[in-house]
C-alpha positions as CSV (number, residue, x, y, z in Angstrom):
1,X,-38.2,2.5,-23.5
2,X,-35.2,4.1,-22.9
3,X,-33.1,5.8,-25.9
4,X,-30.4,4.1,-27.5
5,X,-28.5,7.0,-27.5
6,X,-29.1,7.4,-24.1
7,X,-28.2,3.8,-23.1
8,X,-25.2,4.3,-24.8
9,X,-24.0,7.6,-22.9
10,X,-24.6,5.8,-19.8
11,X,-23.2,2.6,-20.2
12,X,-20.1,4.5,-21.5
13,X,-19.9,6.6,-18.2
14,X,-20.1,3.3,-16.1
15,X,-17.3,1.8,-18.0
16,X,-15.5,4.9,-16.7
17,X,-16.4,4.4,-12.6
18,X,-15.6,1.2,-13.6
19,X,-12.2,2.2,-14.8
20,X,-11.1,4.2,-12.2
21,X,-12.5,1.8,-9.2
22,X,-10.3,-0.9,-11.0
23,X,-7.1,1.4,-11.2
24,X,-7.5,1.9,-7.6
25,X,-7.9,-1.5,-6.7
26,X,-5.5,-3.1,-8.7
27,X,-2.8,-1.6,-6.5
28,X,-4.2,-1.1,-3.2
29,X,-3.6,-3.2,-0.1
30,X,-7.2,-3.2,0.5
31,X,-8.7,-6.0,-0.3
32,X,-5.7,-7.7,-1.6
33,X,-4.5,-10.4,-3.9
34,X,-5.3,-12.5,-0.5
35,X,-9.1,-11.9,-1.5
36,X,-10.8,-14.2,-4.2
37,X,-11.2,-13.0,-7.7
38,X,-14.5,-13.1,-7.3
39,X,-14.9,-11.5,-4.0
40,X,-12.6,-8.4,-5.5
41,X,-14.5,-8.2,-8.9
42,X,-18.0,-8.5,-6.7
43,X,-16.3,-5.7,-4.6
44,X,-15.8,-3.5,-7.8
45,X,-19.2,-4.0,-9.2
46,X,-20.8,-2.6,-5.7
47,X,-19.0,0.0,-5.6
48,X,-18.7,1.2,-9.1
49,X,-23.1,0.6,-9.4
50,X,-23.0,2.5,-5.8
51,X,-20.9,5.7,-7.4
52,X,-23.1,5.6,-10.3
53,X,-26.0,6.6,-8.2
54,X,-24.3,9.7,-6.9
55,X,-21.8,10.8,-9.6
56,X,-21.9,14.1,-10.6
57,X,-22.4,15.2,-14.2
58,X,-19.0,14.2,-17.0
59,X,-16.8,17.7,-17.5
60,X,-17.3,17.1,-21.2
61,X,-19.8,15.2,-23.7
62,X,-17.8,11.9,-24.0
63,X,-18.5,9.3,-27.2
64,X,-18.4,6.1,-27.4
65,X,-15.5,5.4,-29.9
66,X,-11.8,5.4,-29.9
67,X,-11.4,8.4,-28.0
68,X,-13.1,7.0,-25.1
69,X,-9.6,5.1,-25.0
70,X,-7.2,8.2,-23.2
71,X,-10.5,8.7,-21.0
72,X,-10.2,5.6,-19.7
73,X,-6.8,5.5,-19.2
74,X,-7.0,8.9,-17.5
75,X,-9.4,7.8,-14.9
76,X,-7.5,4.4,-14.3
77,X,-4.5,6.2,-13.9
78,X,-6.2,8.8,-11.0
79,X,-7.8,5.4,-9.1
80,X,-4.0,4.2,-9.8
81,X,-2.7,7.2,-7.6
82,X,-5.2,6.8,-4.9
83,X,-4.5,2.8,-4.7
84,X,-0.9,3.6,-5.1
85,X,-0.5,6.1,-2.3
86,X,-1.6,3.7,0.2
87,X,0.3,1.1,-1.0
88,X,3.4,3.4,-0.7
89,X,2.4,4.4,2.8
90,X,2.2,0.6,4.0
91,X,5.5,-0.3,2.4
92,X,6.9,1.2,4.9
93,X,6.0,-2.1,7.1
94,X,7.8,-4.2,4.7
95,X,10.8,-1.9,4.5
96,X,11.3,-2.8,8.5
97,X,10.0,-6.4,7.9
98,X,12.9,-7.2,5.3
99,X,15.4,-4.8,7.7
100,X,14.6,-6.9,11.1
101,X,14.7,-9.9,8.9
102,X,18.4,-9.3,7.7
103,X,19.7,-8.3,11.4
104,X,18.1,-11.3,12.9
105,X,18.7,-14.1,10.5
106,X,15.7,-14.9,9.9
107,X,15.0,-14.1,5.7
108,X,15.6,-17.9,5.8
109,X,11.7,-18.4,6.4
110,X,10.1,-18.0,3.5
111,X,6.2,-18.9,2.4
112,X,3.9,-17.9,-0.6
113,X,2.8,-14.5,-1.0
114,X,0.4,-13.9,-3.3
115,X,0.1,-9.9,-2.6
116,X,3.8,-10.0,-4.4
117,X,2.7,-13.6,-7.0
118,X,6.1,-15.2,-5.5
119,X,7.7,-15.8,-1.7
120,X,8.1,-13.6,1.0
121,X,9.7,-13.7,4.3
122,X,7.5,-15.0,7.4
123,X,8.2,-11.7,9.1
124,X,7.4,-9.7,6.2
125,X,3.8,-11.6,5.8
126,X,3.3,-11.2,9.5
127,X,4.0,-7.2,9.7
128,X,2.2,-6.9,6.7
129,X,-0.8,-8.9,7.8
130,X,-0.3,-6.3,10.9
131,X,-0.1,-3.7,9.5
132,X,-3.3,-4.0,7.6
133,X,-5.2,-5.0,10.9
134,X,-4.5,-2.0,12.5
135,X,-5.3,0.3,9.3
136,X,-8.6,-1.5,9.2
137,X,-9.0,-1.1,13.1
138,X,-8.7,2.6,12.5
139,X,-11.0,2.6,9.4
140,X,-8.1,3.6,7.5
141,X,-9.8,2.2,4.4
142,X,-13.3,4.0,4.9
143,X,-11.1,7.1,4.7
144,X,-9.4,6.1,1.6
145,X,-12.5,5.0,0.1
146,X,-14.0,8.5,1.2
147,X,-11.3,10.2,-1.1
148,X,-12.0,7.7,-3.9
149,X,-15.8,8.6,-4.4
150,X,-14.8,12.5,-3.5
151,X,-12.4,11.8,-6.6
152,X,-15.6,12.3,-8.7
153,X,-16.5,15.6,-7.4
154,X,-12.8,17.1,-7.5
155,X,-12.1,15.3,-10.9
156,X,-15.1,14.5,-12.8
157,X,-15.7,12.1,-15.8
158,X,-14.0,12.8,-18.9
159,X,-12.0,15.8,-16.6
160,X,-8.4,17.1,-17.8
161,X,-5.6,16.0,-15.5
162,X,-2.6,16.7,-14.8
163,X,-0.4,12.9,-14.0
164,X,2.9,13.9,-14.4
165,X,1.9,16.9,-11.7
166,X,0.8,13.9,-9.2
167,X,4.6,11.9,-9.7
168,X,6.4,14.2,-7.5
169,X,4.7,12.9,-4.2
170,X,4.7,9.4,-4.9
171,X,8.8,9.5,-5.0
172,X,8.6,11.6,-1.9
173,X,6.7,9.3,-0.1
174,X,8.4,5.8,-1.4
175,X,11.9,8.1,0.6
176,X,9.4,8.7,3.5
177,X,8.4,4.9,3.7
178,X,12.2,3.9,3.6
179,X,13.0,6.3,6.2
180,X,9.8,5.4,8.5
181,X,10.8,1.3,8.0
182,X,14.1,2.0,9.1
183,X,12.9,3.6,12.0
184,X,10.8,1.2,13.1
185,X,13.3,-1.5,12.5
186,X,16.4,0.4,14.9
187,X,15.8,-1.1,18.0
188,X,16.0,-5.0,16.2
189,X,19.3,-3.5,14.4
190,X,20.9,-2.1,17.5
191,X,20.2,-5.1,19.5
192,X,21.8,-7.6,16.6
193,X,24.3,-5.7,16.3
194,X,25.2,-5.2,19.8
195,X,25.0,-8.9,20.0
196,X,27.2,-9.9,16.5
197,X,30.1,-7.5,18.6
198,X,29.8,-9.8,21.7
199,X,30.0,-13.0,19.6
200,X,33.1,-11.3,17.4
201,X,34.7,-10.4,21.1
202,X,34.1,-13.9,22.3
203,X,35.4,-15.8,18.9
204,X,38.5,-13.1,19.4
205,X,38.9,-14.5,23.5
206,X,38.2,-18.3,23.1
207,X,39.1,-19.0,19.1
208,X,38.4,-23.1,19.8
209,X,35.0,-22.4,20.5
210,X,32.6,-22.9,18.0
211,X,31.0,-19.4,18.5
212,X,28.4,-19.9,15.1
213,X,26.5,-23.1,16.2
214,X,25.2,-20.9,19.1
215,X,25.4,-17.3,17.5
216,X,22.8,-18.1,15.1
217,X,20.4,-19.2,17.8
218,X,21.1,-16.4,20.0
219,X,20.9,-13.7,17.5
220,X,17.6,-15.0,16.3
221,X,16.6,-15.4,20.2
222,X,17.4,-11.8,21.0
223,X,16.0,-10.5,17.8
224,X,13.0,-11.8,18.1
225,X,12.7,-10.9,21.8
226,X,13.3,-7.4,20.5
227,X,10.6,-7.3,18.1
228,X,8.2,-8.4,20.6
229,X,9.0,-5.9,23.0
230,X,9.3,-3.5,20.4
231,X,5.5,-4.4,19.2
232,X,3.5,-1.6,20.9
233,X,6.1,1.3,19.6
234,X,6.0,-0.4,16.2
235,X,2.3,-0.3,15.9
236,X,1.9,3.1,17.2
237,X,4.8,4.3,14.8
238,X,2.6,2.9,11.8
239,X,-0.9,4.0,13.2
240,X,1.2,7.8,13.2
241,X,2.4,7.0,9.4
242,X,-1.0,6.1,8.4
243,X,-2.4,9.2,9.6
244,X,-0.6,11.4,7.1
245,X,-2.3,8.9,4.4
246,X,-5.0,12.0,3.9
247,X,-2.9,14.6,3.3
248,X,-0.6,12.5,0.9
249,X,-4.2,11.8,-1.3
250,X,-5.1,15.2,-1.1
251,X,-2.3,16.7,-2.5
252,X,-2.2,14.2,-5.1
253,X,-5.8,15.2,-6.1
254,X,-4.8,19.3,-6.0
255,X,-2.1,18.3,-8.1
256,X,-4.3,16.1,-10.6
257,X,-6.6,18.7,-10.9
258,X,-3.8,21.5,-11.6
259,X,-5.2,24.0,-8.8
């Protein structure tokens, strides 16, 4: 029979992988609040028994007691990070999605999105939902994955971390994600508002006409029409954000780690 003392020290270690899995995916894109509760839970089990089999030894004897307590936080706030960097990096989608929505008139769609527990734009749910095929086309999420298991190695169980350290390059890249969504979303705004200047002229020439009941349709004409066209440079502009996704989490684990 196996020791109780033993049972112990590894059931407290797996509450541990457990923690930090779960930090990670409480935040990250991938799977999503689109997937079940079971499905994600079923997800974290797999992978958290999986890391189990491979994890290196704890930096430190860790008990079972109250001081487990900032352990576990400390390892759900590093899976936090990693979930949280590529949730910052995708955001730059939705940043363009709410910007092309705005120029074109058309934030007056709205449907359920569970990834935010309230509404969202039509647009926004589609970039998103496009965004997240390509990063999965590109096995963006086998790479960030990758990091999350090498997380154990660089930072081990019951390891001393530095999260304050790790801050400085989230708020760099939320700025990045702005800058990369507004971007994306130029050639939508330059179109719309090339177009709101022609309706403006037109209401200035002929006052009796009733310029609105068609500028609404052709704004949301021509800035759709844009979008389209614009698809292949959008998706290769996000496929080029995504790539400096490994970079951003290993600078955030250099930092953790205080080397």
């Amino acid at each position: 029979m196996i020791p109780l003392s033993q049972f112990v020290e590894a059931a407290t270690v797996t509450s541990l992988v457990f923690s930090r899995i779960g930090g990670f995916l409480v935040v990250s894109p991938f799977p999503g609040a689109w997937v079940p509760v079971k499905a994600r839970v079923s997800l974290l089990i797999s992978l958290s028994l999986c890391t189990g089999m491979f994890l290196p030894p704890p930096a430190r004897s860790i008990e079972f007691g109250l001081s487990l307590l900032p352990v576990a936080a400390s390892d759900f706030a590093i899976g936090l990070l990693i979930g949280a960097a590529f949730r910052f990096v995708m955001s730059a989608v939705e940043f363009m999605a709410g910007m092309v929505s705005q120029a074109s008139w058309l934030s007056a769609p709205i449907s359920l999105n569970p990834e935010m527990g309230g509404q969202s734009q039509v647009l926004g749910s589609v970039s998103v939902l496009l965004a997240l095929l390509l990063a999965l086309g590109v096995g963006v999420h086998r790479t960030v994955f990758a990091y999350l298991f090498e997380s154990f190695h660089v930072l081990p169980i019951g390891a001393t971390v530095s999260i304050p350290a790790a801050i400085v390059p989230m708020v760099e890249v939320v700025g990045r994600s702005f800058d990369i969504g507004m971007r994306l979303a130029l050639p939508v705004l330059a179109v719309s508002l090339a177009v709101q200047a022609a309706l403006a002229l037109i209401s200035r020439v002929a006052p009796s006409l009733q310029i609105f009941s068609i500028g609404f349709a052709v704004l949301v004409a021509t800035g759709l029409m844009t979008f389209m066209a614009s698809m292949r440079a959008i998706a290769a502009g996000i496929l080029h954000y995504l790539a400096t996704l490994p970079n951003l989490i290993e600078r955030v684990l250099t930092l953790l780690s205080g080397t």
